[in-house]
C-alpha distance (Angstrom), angle and dihedral (degrees) to the residues before:
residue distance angle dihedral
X1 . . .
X2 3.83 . .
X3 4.16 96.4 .
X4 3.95 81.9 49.0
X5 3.97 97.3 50.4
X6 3.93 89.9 40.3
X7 3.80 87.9 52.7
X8 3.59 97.1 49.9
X9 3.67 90.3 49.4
X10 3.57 99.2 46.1
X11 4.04 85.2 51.1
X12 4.09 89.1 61.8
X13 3.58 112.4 113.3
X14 3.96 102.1 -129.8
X15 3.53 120.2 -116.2
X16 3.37 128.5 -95.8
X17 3.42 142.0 -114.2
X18 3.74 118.2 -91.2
X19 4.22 105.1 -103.5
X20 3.85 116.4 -119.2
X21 3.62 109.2 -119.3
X22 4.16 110.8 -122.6
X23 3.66 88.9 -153.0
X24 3.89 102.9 54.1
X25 4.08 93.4 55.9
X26 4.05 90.5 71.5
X27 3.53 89.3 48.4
X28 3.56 102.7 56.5
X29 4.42 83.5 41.8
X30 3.69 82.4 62.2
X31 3.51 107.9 46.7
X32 3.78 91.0 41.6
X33 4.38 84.6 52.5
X34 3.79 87.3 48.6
X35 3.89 92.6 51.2
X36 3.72 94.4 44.1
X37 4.25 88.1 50.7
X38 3.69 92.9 44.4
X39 3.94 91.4 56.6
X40 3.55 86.3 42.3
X41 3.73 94.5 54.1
X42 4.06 86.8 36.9
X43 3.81 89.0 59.5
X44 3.80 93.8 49.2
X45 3.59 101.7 44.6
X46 4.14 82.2 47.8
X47 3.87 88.4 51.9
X48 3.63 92.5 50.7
X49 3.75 101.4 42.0
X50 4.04 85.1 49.5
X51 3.60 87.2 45.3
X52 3.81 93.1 44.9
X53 3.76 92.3 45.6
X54 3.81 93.5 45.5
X55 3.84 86.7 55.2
X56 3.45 96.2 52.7
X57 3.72 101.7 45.4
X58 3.93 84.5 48.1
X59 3.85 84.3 48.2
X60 3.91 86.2 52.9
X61 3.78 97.9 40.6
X62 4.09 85.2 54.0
X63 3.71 98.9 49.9
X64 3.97 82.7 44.1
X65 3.88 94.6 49.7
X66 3.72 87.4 44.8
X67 3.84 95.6 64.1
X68 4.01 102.3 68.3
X69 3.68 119.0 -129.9
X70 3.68 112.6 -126.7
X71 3.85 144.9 -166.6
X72 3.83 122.2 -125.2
X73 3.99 135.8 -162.4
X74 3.45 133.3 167.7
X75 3.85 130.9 -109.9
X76 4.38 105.0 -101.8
X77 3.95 106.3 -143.7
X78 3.72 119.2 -116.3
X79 3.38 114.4 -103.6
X80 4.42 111.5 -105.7
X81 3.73 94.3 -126.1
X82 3.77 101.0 49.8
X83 3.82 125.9 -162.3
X84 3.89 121.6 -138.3
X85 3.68 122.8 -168.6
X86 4.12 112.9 -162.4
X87 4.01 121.5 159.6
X88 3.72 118.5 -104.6
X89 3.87 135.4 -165.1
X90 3.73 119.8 -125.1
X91 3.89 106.8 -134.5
X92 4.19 123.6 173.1
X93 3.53 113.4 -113.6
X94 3.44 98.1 -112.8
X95 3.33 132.7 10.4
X96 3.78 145.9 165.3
X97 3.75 140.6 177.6
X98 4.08 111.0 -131.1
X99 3.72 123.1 -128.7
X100 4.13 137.6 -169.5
X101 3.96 107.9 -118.2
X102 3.53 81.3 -169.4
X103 3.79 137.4 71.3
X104 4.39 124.4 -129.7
X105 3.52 131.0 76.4
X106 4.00 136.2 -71.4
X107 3.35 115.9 -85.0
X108 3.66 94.4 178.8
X109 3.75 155.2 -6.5
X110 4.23 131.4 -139.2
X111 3.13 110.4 179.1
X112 4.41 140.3 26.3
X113 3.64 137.7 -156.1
X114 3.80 119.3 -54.9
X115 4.07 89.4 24.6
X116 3.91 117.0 131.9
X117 3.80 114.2 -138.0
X118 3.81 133.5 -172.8
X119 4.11 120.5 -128.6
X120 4.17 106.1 -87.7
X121 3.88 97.3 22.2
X122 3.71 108.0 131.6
X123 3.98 114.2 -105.6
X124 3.96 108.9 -179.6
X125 3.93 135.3 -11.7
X126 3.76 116.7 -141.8
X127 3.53 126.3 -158.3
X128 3.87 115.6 -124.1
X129 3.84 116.3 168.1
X130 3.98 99.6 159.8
X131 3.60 82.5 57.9
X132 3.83 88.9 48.8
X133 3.52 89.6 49.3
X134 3.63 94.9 45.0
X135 3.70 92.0 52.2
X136 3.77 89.8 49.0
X137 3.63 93.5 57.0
X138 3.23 98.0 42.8
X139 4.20 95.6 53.3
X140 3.82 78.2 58.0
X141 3.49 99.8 53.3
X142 3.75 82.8 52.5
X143 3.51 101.1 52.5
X144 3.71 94.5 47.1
X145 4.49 85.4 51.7
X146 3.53 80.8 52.1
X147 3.55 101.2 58.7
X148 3.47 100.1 34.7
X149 3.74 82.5 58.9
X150 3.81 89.0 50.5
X151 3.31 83.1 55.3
X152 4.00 103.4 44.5
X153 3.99 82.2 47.8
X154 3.55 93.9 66.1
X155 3.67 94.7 35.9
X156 3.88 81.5 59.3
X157 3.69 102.6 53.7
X158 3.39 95.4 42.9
X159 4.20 88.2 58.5
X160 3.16 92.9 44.4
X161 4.25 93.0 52.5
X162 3.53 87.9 47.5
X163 3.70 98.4 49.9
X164 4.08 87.6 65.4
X165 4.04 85.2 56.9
X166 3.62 86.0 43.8
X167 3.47 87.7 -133.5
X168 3.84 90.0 124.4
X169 4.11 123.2 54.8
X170 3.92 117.3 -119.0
X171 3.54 74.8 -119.0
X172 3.57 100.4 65.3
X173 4.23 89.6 41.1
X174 3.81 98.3 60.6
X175 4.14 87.5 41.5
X176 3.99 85.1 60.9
X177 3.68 91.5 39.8
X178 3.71 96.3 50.1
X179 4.03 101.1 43.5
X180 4.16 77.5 52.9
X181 3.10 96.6 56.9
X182 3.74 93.4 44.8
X183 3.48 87.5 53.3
X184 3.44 99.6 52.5
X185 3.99 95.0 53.7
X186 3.80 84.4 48.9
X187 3.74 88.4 57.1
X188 4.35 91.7 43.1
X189 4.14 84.8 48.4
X190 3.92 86.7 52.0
X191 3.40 96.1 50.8
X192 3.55 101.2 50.9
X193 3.91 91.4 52.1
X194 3.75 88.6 56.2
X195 4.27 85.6 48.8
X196 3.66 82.6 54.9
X197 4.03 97.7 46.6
X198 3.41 86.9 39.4
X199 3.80 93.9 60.8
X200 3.46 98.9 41.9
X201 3.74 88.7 50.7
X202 4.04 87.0 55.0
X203 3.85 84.6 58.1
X204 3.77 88.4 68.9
X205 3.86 83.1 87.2
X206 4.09 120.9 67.9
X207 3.56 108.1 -144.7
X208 3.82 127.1 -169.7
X209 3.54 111.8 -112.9
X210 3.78 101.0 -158.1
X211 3.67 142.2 -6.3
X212 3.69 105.4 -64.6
X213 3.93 153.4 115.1
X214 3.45 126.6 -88.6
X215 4.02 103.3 -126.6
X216 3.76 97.2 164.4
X217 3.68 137.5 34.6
X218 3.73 120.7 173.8
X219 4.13 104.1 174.3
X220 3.67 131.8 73.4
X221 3.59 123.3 -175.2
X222 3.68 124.0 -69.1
X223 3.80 85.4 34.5
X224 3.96 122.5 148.8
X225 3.70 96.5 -113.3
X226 4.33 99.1 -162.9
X227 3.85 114.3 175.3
X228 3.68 101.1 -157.8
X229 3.70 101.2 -100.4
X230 3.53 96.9 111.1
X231 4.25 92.6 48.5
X232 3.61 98.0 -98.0
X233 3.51 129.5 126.5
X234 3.54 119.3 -68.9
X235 3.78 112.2 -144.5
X236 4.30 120.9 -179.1
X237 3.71 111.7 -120.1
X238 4.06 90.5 -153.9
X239 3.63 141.2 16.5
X240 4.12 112.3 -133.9
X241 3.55 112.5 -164.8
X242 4.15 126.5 -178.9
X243 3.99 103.1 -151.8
X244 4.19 97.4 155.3
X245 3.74 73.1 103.2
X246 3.69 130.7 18.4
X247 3.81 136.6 -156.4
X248 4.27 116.3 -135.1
X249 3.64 108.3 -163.2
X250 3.72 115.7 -158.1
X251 4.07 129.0 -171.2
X252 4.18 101.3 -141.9
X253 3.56 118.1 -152.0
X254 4.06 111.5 -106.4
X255 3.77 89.8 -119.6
X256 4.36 89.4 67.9
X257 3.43 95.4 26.2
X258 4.29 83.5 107.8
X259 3.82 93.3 47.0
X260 4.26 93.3 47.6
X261 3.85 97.5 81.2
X262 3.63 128.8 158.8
X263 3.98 118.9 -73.5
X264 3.67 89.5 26.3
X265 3.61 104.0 147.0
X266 3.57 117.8 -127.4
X267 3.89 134.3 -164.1
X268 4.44 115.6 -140.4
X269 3.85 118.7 -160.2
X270 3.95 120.0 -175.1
X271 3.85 122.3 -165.0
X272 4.19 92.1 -127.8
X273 4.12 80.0 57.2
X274 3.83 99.5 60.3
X275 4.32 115.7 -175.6
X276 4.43 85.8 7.2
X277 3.54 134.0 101.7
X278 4.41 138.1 -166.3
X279 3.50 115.9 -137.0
X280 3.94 121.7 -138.0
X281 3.10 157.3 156.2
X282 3.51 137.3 -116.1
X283 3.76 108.5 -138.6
X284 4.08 112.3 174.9
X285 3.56 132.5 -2.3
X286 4.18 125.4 -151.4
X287 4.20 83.0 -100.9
X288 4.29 81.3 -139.4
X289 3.67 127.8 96.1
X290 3.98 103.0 -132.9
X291 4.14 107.6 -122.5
X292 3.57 90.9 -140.2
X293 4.02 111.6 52.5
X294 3.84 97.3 9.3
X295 3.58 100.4 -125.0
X296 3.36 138.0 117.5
X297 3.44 122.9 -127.5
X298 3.70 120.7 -127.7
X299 4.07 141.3 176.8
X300 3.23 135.4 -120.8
X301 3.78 128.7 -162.9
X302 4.22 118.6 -149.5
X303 3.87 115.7 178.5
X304 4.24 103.4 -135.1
X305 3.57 101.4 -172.4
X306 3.75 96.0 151.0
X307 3.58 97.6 33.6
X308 3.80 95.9 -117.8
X309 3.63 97.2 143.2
X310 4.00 118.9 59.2
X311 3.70 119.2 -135.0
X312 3.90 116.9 -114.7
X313 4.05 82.8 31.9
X314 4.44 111.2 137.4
X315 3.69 113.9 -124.6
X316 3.26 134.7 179.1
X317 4.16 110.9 -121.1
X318 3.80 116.5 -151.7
X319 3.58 115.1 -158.5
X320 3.97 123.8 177.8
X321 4.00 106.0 -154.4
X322 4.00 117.9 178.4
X323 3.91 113.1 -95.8
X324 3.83 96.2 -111.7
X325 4.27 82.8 -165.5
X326 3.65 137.6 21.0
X327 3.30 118.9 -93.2
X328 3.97 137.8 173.6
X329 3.65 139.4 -144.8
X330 3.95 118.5 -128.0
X331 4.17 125.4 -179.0
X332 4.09 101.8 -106.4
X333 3.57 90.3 -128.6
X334 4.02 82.1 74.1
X335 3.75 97.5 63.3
X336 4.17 124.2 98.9
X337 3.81 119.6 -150.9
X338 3.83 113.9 -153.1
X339 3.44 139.1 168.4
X340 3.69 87.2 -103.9
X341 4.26 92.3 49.9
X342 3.30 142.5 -106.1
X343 3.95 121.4 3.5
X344 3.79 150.0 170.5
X345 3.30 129.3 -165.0
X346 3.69 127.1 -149.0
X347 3.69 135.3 167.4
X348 3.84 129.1 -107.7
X349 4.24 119.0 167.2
X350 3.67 83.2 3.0
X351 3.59 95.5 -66.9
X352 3.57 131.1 112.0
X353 3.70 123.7 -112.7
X354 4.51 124.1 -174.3
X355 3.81 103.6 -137.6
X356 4.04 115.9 -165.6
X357 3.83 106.2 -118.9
X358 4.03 131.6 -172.9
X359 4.08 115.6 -133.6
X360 3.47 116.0 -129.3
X361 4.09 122.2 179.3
X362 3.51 117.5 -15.9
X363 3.95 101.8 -130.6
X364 4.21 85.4 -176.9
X365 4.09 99.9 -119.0
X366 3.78 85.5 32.5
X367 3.77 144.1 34.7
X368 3.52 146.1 -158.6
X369 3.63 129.3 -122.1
X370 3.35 124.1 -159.0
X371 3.72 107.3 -164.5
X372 3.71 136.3 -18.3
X373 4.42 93.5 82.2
X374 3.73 133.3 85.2
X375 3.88 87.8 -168.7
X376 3.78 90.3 -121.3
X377 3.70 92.4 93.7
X378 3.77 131.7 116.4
X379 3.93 102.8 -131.3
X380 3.56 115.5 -157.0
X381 3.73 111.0 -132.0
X382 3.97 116.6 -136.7
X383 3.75 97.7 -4.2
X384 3.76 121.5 -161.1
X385 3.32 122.7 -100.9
X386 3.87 102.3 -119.9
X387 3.67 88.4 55.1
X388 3.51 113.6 141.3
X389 3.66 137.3 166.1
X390 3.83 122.2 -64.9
X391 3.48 89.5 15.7
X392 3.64 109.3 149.8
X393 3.44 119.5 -122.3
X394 3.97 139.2 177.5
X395 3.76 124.9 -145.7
X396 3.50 122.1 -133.1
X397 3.86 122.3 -111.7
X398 4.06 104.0 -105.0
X399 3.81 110.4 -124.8
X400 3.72 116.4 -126.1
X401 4.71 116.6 -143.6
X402 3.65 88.5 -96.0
X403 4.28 89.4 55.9
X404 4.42 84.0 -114.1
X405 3.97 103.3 147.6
């Protein structure tokens, strides 16, 4: 039974090979052609979208850098009561330079530069002996007048006593009467030109007019002391100054001359004085604007009573005048200068707009402005150049202490 079986096996054809189909190779060509054009078309349309989308952020990320990002601050109101600082000279209340109104030479000197002297005390003697002389001759001349009028007098009365006798013409009478009264003008002429001598001798002594220091003398003794008469040049032997109270004259700027009234109090610091201020007062003002600087010049009263502060000194006078109008107070770097003046810009619907503004006082960081603002405005800080009306503009996210937007 086993030969049998293995005979009938071994007579089986064996089987063959499965048949490759002719139509299923140019289906599997086609679906790999369709896979290979769909990732080609996939890639492309990728490309482009990623192209297309690059583009249009680029587009977005122009139009965004075109519209400048800006800073903003708001306009600070002026204070009411506003302070004004202007320079002012320190003058002495009253002073004077001293002269000779007579001629001759110094015979001597009192007092020097920084000394304080009371009104009468003697400050320099100077020698005059042609006005001595003078004087001397003419006290002479006065005494002869005088007797000669004595004399004419007498001659007089005794005419005139005669005449009633008529032992004397009328003749005779008005002869005496007239050489008398010749006589007696003589003798008034004399005595006025010793009054005269007599004066200009008394200006051999200097007296001090007032209370005062002494803060110039420009003689020594020996000196040719001329006093002008005779056309030379007249030169002051001292300088008398009154400084128990001095005057501080201030030029105010056109724009407060209204607001800088008398008995408007006014506050003086000096650099020597650091961290301490004078009180004074203004007391009158020139009541004219001057055509040249546009100011008005105004005084200032300071009590000195100690002396402290030196006349001819520069201080710095701080007045505080009412604010007649609001004003506000920008940072410089906010303000535009154009062709057609002054300008700041500030933003409203996100745009820009150029207002017209009037400067005030220039504070150096900061500046006033006198009109132009509401003080609601969003300034823009630093603006461009090229920055025109409507513009559009796009303010920049304030940054809080932690760095938080």
């Amino acid at each position: 039974m086993q030969p049998e079986a293995k005979k009938q096996i071994s007579t089986q054809e064996p089987p063959s090979p499965p048949a490759t189909s002719k139509q299923g190779r140019p289906r599997r060509g086609w679906l790999t052609a369709v896979v290979i054009v769909a990732a080609f078309a996939g890639l492309l349309v990728s490309g482009i979208l990623q192209r297309v989308h690059t583009s249009a952020a680029l587009r977005t990320e122009t139009d965004d850098m075109a519209v400048p990002t800006i800073s903003v601050v708001s306009p600070q109101r002026a204070a009411p009561s506003q302070e004004i600082v202007l320079p002012g000279n320190v003058q002495p209340y009253v002073t004077a330079p001293i002269y000779s109104r007579t001629n001759g030479y110094l015979q001597a000197w009192y007092f020097d530069i920084g000394a304080h002297v009371k009104k009468g005390q003697l400050l320099a003697v100077i020698a005059t002996p042609e006005v001595d002389q003078q004087l001397g001759q003419s006290r002479s001349n006065l005494s002869t007048a005088e007797a000669n009028l004595r004399l004419a007098e007498i001659t007089k009365n005794r005419y005139e006593g005669l005449l009633k006798s008529k032992a004397v013409s009328q003749q005779d009478v008005d002869n005496a009467v007239g050489t008398y009264n010749a006589n007696k003008s003589i003798v008034e002429a004399d005595q006025a030109n010793v009054k005269q001598l007599e004066a200009l001798q008394s200006f051999e002594k200097i007296y001090a007019p007032f209370d005062g220091i002494i803060t110039a003398r420009n003689t020594d003794v020996g000196a040719l002391v001329d006093s002008g008469s005779s056309g030379g040049v007249k030169t002051d032997l001292f300088h008398l100054s009154q400084v128990d109270r001095l005057r501080v004259y201030v030029n105010v700027p056109e724009e407060y001359s209204q607001a800088t009234t008398s008995g408007l109090t006014a506050e003086l610091t000096l650099s020597e004085f650091p961290g301490k201020a004078f009180t004074g007062k203004l007391v009158r003002t020139s009541e004219a604007i001057n055509f040249e600087t546009r100011t008005l010049l105004a005084e200032v009263d300071v009590a000195n009573p100690t002396g402290k502060l030196l006349s001819g000194s520069y201080a710095e006078v701080h007045f505080k005048v009412p604010g007649t109008t609001t004003t506000y107070i920008l940072p410089v770097d906010t303000l535009l200068f154009r062709k057609e003046g002054l300008r700041v810009a500030v933003v409203k619907d996100n745009k820009a707009q150029l207002l017209p503004v009037t400067p005030g006082r220039d504070f150096g960081d900061t500046i006033e402005i006198i009109s132009g603002l509401q003080g609601g405005e969003s300034v823009i800080v630093s603006p461009p150049d090229s920055l025109v009306n409507g513009e559009k503009v796009q303010i920049a996210p304030t940054t809080t202490a932690g760095g938080m937007q």
